[in-house]
N, C-alpha and C positions, 0 to 999 in steps of 0.2 A: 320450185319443185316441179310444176306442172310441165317447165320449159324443158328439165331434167329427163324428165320420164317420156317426153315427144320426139327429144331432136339428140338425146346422146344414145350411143349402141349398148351402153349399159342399161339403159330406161328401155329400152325397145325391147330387151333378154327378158328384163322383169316381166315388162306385159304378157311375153309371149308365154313366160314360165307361169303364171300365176292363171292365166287363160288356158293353157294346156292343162293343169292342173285340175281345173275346175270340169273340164271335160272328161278327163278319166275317170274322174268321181262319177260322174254324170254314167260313163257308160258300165263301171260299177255296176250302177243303182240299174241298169238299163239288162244287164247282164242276168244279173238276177230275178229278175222280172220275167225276163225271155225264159228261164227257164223253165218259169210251170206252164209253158206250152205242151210239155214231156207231160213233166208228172201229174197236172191237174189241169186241164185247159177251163175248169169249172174257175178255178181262184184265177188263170192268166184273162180270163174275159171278164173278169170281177174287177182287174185293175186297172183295163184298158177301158172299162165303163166309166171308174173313177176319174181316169185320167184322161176323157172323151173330152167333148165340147163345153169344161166349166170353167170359170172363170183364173181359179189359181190355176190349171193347166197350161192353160194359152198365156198367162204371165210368165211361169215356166218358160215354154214353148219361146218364148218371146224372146226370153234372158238367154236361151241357150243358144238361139240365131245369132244375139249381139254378140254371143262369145266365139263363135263358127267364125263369122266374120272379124272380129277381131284379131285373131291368132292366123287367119289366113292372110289378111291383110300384112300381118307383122312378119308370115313367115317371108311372102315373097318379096317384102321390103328388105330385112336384112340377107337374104338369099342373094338379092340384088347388091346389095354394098358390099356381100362379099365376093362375089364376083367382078366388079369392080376395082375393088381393092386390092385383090391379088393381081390386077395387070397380065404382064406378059407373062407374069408364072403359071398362068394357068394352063399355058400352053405348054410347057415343059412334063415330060415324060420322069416321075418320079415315084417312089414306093410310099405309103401311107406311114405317118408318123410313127413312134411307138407308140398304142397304148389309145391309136384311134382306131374304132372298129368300122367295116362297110355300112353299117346304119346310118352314124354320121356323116360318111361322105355320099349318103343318096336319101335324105333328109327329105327333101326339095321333090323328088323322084316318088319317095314314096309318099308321102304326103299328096301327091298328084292321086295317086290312084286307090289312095282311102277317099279322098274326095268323091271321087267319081264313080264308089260303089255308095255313098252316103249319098249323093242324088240318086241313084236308084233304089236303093230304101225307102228315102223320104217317098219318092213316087210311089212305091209297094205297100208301104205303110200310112205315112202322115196322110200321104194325097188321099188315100182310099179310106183310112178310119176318120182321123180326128177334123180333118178340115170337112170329107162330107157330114160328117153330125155335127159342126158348127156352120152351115152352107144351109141344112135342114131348119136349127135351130132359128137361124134367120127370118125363115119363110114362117115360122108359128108351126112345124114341124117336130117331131121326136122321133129319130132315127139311135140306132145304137146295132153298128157293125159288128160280127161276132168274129174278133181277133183272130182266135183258134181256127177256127174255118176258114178264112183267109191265110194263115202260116200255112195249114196242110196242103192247100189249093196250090200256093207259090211253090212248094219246097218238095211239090209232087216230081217237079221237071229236074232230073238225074242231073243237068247242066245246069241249071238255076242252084244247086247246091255246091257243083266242084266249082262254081265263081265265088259263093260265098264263103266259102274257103280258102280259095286265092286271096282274097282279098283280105281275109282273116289272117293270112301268113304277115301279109305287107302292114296289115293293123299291128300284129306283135312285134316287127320291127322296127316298126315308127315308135311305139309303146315304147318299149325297152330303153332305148336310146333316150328317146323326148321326157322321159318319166325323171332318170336321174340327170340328166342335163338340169332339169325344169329345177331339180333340190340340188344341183350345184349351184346353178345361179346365184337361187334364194340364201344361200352362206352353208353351204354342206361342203366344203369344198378342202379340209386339213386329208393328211392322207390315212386317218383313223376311218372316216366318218364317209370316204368318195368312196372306198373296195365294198363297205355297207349299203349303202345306197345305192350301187349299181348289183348286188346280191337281193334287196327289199324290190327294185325297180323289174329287174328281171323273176320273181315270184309274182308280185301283183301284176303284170303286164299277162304273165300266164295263166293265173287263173281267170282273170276277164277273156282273155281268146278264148281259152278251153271251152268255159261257158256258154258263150257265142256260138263256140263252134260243136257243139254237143248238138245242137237243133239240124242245121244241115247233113253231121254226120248219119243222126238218128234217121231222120227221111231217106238219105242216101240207101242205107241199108233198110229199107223197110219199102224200096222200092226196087231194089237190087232183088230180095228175097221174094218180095212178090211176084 
């Protein structure tokens, strides 16, 4: 089984679905969290206290790295075979299947570039909250960064917000796509149960952007108007 799930392109779909899966829960939970930056930055520095330099955190923290790395690992391995494997058809000049949308055939593409606004979060966030209060905590220190003051700080800069919004576009397309692919995999796949799932995939994928994307817009206009 173990050999199953490492070395055939069906074992490698699971991981990737079941690891992607776990992520979007993940930014879910992340989603809504962000949001009482808006309506209560008192309860959003309450949770980012919670969720600062303590033990279950940084286990969190820890598990969610393994899963980052895992699903990116898998994505450009089979990104790889399939390039690959198409051979010289790649090179041919053709019209996309029925029934396959542009999400899927820029996968790869956009995945690059939620990456690469997820390293600058981490550096915007992780680097500057939760690592300096476990870096304090080290030294026999108690530091406790105040989130909210930090988001208004970042989200001051009119261009710091139309990126995180680009990238919020490219996050819903990866979303939409990756969400029912991830429950085709997993056996969602008669033709009752795929037009569902890509209608559930494309609701939740929207409301996690929306959310997300309610902080930038909110600063955007509240620096616009100032």
């Amino acid at each position: 089984m173990g050999l199953f799930i490492f070395n055939s392109s069906i074992g490698r779909k699971l991981i990737m679905s079941i690891s992607g899966l776990a992520l979007i829960l993940f930014l879910l939970f992340h989603s809504i969290m962000n949001i009482f930056v808006i309506f209560s930055p008192e309860i959003y520095d309450a949770i980012c206290k919670f969720l600062g330099a303590n033990w279950y955190a940084l286990i969190a923290t820890m598990g969610l790295a393994f899963l980052f790395v895992v699903h990116i690992v898998y994505a450009f391995w089979l990104s790889l075979q399939n390039y690959i494997a198409r051979g010289k058809e790649r090179y041919a000049v053709k019209k996309n299947a029925p029934g396959v949308d542009w999400a899927s055939q820029n996968m790869l593409v956009l995945g690059a570039i939620v990456l690469g606004f997820i390293a600058l979060h981490l550096f915007n966030f992780w680097y500057k909250m939760q690592l300096q209060e476990l870096l304090a905590k080290l030294n026999g220190e108690v530091l406790h960064v105040e989130g909210a003051a930090l988001v208004q700080e970042l989200f001051a800069s009119p261009v710091y917000c139309l990126l995180y919004i680009v990238w919020l576009v490219a996050l819903w397309f990866h979303l939409t796509h990756g969400f029912w692919s991830a429950l085709h995999s997993l056996g969602g796949s008669n033709t009752v149960w795929l037009p569902r799932i890509k209608v559930i995939s494309n609701i939740f994928s929207t409301v996690i952007v929306l959310l997300f994307m309610a902080i930038p817009v909110y600063y955007l206009i509240i620096n616009l108007l100032g």
